[in-house]
RODO-2510 file (C-alpha; in nm, 4 decimals, decimal comma):
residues 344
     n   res          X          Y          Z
     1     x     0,7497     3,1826    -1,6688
     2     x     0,3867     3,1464    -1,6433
     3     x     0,1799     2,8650    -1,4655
     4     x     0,0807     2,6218    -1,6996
     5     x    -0,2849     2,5073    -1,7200
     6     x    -0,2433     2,1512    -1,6832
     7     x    -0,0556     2,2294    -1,3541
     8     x    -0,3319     2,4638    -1,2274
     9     x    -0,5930     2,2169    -1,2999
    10     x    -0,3605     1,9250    -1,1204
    11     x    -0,3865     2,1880    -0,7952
    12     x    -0,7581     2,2271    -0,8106
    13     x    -0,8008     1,8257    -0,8151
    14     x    -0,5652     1,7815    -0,5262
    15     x    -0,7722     2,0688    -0,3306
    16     x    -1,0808     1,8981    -0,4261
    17     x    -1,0034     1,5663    -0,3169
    18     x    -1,0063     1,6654    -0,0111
    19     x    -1,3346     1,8089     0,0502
    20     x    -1,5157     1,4911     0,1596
    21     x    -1,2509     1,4803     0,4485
    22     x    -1,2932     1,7857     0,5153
    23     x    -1,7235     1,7406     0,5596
    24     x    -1,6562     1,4623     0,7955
    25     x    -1,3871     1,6365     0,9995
    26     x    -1,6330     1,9097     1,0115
    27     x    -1,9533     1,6683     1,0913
    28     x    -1,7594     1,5067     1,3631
    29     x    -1,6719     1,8693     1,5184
    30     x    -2,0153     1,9642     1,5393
    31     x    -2,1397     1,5830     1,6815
    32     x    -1,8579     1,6545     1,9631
    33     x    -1,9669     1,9907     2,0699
    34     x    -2,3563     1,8881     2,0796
    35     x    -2,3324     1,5974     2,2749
    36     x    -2,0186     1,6774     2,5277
    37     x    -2,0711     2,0590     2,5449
    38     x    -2,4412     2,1254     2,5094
    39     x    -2,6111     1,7986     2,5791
    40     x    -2,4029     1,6746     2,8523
    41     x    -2,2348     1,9108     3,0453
    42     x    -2,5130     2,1774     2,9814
    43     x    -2,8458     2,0214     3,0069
    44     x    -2,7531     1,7506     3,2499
    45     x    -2,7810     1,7713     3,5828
    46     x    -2,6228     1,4132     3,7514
    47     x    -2,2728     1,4714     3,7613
    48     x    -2,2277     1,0808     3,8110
    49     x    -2,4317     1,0446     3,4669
    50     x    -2,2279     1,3477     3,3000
    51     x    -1,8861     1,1240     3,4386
    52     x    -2,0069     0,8312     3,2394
    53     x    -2,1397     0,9058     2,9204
    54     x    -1,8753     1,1594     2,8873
    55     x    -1,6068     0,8515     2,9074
    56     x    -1,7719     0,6283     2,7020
    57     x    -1,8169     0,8977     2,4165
    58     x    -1,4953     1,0344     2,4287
    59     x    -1,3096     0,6700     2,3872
    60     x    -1,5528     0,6299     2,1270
    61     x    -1,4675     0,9740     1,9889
    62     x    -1,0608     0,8902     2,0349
    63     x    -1,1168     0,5486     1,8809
    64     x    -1,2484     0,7042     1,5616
    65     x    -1,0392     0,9938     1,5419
    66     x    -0,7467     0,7616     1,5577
    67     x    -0,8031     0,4928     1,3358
    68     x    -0,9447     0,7556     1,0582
    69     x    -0,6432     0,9467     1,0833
    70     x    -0,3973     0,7004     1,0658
    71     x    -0,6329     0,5506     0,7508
    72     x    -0,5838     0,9250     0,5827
    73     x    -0,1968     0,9428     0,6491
    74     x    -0,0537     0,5814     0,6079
    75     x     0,1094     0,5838     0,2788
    76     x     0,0118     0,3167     0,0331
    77     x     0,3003     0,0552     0,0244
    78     x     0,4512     0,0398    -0,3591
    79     x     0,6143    -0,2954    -0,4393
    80     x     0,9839    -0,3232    -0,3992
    81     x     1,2911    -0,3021    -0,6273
    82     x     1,3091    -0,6297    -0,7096
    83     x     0,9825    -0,5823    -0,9011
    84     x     1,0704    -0,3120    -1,1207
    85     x     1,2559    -0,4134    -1,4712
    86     x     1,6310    -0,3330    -1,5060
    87     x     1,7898    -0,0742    -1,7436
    88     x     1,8661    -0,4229    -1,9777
    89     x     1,5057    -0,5427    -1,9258
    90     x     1,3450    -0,1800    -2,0253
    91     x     1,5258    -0,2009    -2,3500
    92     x     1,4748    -0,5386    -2,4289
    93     x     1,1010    -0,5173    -2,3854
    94     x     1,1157    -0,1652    -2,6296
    95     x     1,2871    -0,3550    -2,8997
    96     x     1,0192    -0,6367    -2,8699
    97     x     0,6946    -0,6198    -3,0324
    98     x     0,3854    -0,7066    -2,8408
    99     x     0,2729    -1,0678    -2,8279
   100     x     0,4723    -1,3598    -2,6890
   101     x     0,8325    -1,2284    -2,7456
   102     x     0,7185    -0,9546    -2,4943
   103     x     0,5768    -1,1674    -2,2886
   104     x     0,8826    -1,4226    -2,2826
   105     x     1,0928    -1,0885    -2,1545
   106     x     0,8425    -1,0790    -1,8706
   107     x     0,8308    -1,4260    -1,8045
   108     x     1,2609    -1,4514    -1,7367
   109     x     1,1969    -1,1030    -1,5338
   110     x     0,9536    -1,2896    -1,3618
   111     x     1,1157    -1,5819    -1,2945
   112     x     1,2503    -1,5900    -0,9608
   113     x     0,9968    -1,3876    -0,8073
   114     x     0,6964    -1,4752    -0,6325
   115     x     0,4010    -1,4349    -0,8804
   116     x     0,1347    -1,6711    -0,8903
   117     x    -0,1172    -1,4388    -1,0305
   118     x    -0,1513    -1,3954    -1,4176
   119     x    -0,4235    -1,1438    -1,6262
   120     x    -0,7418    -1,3216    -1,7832
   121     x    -0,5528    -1,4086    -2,0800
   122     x    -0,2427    -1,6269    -1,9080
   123     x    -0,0067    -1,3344    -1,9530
   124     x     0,2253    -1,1902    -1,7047
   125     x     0,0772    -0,8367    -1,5053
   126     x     0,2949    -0,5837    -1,5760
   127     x     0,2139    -0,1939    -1,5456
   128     x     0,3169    -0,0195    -1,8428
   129     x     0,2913     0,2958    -1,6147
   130     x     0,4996     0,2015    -1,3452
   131     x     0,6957     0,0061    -1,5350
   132     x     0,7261    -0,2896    -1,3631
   133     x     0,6221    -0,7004    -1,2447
   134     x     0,2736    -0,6649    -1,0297
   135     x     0,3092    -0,8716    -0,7108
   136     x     0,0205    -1,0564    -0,6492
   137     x    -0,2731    -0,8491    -0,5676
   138     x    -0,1249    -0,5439    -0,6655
   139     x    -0,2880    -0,3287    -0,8820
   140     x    -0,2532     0,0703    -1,0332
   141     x    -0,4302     0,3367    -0,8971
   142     x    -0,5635     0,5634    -1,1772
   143     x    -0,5774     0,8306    -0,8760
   144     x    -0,2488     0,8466    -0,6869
   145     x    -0,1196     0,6989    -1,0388
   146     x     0,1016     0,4308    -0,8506
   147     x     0,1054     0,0480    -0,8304
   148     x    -0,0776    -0,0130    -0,4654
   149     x    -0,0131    -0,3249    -0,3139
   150     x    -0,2751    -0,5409    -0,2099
   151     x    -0,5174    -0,2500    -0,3276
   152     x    -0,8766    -0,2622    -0,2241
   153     x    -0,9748     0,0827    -0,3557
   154     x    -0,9033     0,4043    -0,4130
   155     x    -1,1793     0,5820    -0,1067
   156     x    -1,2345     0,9527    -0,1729
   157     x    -1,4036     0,9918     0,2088
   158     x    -1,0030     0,9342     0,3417
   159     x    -0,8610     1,0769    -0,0058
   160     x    -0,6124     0,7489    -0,0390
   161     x    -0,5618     0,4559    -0,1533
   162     x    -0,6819     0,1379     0,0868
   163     x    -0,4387    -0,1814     0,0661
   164     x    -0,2185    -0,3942     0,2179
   165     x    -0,0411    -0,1051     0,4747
   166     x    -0,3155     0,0669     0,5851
   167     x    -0,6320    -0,2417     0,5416
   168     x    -0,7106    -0,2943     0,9032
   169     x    -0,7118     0,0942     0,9950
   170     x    -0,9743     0,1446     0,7237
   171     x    -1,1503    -0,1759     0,8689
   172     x    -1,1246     0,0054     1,2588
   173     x    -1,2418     0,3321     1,0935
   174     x    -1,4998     0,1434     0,9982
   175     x    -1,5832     0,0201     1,3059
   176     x    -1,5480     0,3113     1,5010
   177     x    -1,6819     0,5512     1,3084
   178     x    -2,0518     0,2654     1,3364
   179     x    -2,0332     0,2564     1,6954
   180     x    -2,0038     0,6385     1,7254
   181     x    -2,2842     0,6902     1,4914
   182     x    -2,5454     0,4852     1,6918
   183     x    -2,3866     0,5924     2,0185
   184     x    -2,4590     0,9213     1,9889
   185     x    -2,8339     0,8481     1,7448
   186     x    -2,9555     0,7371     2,0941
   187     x    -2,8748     1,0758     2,2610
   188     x    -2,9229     1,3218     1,9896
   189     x    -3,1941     1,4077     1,8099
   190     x    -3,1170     1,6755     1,5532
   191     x    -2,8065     1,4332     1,5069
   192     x    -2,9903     1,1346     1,4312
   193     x    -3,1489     1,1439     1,1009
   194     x    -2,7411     1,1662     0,9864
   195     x    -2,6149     0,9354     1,2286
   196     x    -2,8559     0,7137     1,1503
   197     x    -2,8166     0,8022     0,7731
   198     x    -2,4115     0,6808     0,8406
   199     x    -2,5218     0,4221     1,0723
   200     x    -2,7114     0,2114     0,8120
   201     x    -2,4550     0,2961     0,5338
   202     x    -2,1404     0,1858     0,7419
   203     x    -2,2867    -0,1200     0,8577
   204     x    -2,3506    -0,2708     0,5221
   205     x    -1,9633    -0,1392     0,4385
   206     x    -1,8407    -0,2790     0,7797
   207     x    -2,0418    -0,6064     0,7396
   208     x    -1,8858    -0,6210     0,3353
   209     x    -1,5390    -0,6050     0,4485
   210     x    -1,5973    -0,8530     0,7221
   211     x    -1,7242    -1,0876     0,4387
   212     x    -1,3997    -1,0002     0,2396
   213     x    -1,1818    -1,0299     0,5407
   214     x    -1,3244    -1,3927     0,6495
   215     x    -1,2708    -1,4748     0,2724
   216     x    -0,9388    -1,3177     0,2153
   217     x    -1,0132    -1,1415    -0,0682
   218     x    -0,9743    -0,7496    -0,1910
   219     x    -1,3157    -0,5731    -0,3205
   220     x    -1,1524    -0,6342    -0,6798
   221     x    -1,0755    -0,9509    -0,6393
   222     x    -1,4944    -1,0340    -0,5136
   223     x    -1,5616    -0,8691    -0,8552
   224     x    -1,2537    -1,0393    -1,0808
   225     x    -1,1689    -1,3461    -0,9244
   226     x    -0,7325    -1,4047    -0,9270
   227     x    -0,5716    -1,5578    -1,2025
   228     x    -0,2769    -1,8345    -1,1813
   229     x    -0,1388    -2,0106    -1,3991
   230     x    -0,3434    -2,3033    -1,3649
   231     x    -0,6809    -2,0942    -1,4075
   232     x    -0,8692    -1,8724    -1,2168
   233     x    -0,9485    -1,9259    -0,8860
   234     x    -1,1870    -1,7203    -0,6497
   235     x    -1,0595    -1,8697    -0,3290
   236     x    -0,7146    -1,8755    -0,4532
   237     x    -0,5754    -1,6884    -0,0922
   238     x    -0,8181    -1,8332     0,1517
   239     x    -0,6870    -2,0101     0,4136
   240     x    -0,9695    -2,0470     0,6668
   241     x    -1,1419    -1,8032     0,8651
   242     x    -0,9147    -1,7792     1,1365
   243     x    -0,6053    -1,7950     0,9674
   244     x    -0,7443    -1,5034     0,6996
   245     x    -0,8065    -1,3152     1,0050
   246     x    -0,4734    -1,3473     1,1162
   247     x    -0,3338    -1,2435     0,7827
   248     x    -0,4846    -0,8827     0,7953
   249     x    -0,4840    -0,8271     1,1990
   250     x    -0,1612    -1,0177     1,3111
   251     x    -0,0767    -1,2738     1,5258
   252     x    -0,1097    -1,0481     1,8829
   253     x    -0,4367    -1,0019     1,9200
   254     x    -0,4011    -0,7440     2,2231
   255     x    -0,2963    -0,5233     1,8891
   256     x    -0,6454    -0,6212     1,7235
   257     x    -0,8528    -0,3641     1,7913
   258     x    -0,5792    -0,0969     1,8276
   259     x    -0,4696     0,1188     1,4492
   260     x    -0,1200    -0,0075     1,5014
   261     x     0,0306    -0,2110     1,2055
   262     x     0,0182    -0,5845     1,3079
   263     x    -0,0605    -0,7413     0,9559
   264     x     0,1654    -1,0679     0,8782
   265     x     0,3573    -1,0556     0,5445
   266     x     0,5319    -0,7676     0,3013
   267     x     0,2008    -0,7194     0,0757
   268     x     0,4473    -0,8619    -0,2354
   269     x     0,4024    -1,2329    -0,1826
   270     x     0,0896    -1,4296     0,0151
   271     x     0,0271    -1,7699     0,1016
   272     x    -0,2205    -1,9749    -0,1502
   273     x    -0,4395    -2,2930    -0,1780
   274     x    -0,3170    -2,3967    -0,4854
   275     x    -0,4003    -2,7336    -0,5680
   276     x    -0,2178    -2,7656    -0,9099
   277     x     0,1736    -2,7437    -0,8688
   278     x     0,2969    -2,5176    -1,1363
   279     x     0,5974    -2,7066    -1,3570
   280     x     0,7703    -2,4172    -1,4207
   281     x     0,8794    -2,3628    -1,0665
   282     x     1,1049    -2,5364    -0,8265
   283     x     0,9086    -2,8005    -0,5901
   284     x     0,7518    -2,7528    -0,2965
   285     x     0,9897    -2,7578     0,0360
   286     x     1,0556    -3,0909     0,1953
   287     x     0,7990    -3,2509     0,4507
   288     x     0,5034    -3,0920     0,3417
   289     x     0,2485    -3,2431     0,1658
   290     x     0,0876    -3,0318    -0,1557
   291     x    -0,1804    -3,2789    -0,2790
   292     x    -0,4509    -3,2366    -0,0495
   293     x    -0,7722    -3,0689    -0,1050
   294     x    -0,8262    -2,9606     0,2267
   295     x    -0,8949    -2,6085     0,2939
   296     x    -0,6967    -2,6594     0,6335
   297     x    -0,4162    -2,8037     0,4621
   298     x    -0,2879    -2,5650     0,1572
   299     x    -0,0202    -2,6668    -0,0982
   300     x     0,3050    -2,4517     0,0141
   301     x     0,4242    -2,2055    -0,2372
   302     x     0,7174    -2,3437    -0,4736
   303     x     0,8740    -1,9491    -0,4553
   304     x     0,9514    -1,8987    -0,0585
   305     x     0,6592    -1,6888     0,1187
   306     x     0,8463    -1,3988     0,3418
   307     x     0,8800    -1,5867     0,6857
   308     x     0,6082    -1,4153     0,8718
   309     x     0,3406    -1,5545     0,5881
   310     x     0,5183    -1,9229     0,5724
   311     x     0,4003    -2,0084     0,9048
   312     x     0,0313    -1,9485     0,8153
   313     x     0,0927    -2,2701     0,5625
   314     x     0,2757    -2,5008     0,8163
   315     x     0,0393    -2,3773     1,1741
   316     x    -0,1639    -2,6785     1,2641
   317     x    -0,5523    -2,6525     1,2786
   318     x    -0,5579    -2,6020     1,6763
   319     x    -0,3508    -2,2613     1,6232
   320     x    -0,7002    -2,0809     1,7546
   321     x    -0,7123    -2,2745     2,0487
   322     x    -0,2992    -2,2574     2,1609
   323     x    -0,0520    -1,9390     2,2170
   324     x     0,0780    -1,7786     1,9024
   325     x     0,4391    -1,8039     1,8374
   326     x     0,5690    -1,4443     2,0261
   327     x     0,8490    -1,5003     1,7779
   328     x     0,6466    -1,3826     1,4606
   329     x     0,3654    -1,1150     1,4022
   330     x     0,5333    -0,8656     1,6703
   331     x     0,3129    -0,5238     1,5948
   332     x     0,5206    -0,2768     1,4743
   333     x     0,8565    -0,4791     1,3633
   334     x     0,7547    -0,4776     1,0058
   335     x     0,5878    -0,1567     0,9680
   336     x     0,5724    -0,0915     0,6220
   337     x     0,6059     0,2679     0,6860
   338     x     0,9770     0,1881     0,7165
   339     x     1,0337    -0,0101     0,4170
   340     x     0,8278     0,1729     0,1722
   341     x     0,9907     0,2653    -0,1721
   342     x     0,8072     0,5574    -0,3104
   343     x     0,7656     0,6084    -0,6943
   344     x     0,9396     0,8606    -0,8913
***
């Protein structure tokens, strides 16, 4: 049998997706032999001088290569089985026309999960696609046509999907990728006009996400603000600065500024600062105190947080200046890499 067009064209998108990965690999070859090669070793004389800006640009060079690879190749995490309907569920929400006896379906699916987050209208998220319950933040990538969790966007420059796995090596690439640009602008000068081009393009990007980060939100979320069930909420996940830091780059922060997983939490359920306590759950946990307005002192989740986001709720405000707990936020002990349930 023949190839059929609509598989042919599918082939040509996934070859084309790549090409902007393919420029920068490419720009980043040529940046490496014109200032190590030519520049350096070539044209300069001070072998003390070669010694030192060769070091320097080559951890620079390792830094970026790293954290944009690892950006590229970290799968997007997909939300776990106990999101997706059952066989029963399926056909009960088939049978059911659309309006509130669908959405009563959803609501019993929903019940003992924890969603917080609603659409504009008060309804439950569900993907019809993926058929199943979005976990808070979640959302569907028309792209890699899969439910992302904790999805920031879909970047064509690392042709994937940025979220809740692979957040903080996107940030690094970020960061990198900015300090190798105006590393080597200073050095070379038929480099610089696109170094500097980069340079003045990733720091409004870096300083962006550093915005989002302090505020703990995705870039859809700054454009479409969460919705609970109380309303919507713009700082609906903020806990603080520090604390929103903590929540993307872990609780070790000798793992900060290295691409290896360290982010607290399962990307399905996050701490909130939910003032209003939602009736239709169970009440908050015992000993803590869900009335105040405080920013430092958040209303604890009626559904249980996973155990590595609960202590974010219950840390006091010194945790900056004391030792983390070496118990929690170990790098590497819940790398989603391990866990991750691909779709079908």
């Amino acid at each position: 049998m023949g190839t059929q067009p609509g598989s042919v064209r599918r082939r040509c998108r996934r070859v084309l997706y790549w090409v902007p990965g393919v420029f920068i690999s490419l720009l980043l070859g040529r940046s490496h032999y014109a200032y190590a090669v030519q520049l350096r070793i070539v044209s300069m004389e001070n072998v003390g001088e070669q010694v030192v800006c060769l070091t320097a640009y080559h951890l620079l060079f390792a830094m970026f290569v790293w954290s944009y690879w690892k950006t590229i190749f970290t799968s997007p995490m997909n939300p776990s089985r106990e999101f997706h309907l059952s066989y029963a569920e399926k056909e009960l929400l088939e049978r059911e026309p659309r309006g509130e006896a669908h959405q009563e379906v959803l609501r019993r699916a929903a019940k003992d999960l924890p969603i917080y987050t609603r659409t504009v209208s008060g309804a439950i998220r569900y993907c019809d696609r993926c058929q199943l319950l979005k976990p808070d933040r979640c959302h569907h990538c028309s792209v890699c046509d899969k439910c992302i969790l904790r999805m920031d966007h879909h970047c064509p420059w690392v042709n994937n999907c940025v979220g809740f796995s692979n957040y903080k090596f996107f940030l690094l690439f970020l960061a990198y990728s900015l300090l190798y640009c105006l590393f080597i602008a200073f050095h070379i000068m038929f480099l610089f006009f696109a170094a500097a081009m980069f340079s003045v393009s990733l720091s409004s990007l870096f300083g962006y996400h550093c915005w989002l980060v302090s505020k703990n939100k995705s870039t859809l979320e700054a454009f479409r603000s969460p919705v609970f069930r109380h309303g919507t909420d713009k700082n609906g996940f903020s806990l603080g600065f520090s604390k929103n830091m903590r929540q993307v780059f872990g609780d070790e922060k000798k793992y900060w500024l290295l691409p290896i997983f360290s982010s607290l939490g399962d990307g399905c359920s996050f701490p909130t600062c939910l003032v209003n306590q939602d009736p239709e759950q169970a009440s908050t946990p015992a000993g803590l105190n869900s009335t105040s307005k405080n920013p430092e002192n958040h209303q604890f989740p009626a559904k249980p947080l996973r155990e590595s986001q609960s202590h974010l709720l219950t840390d006091s405000q010194s945790w900056t200046e004391s030792s983390t707990n070496p118990g929690k936020g170990k790098a590497g002990m819940s790398n989603p890499a391990l866990t991750m349930e691909n779709e079908t």
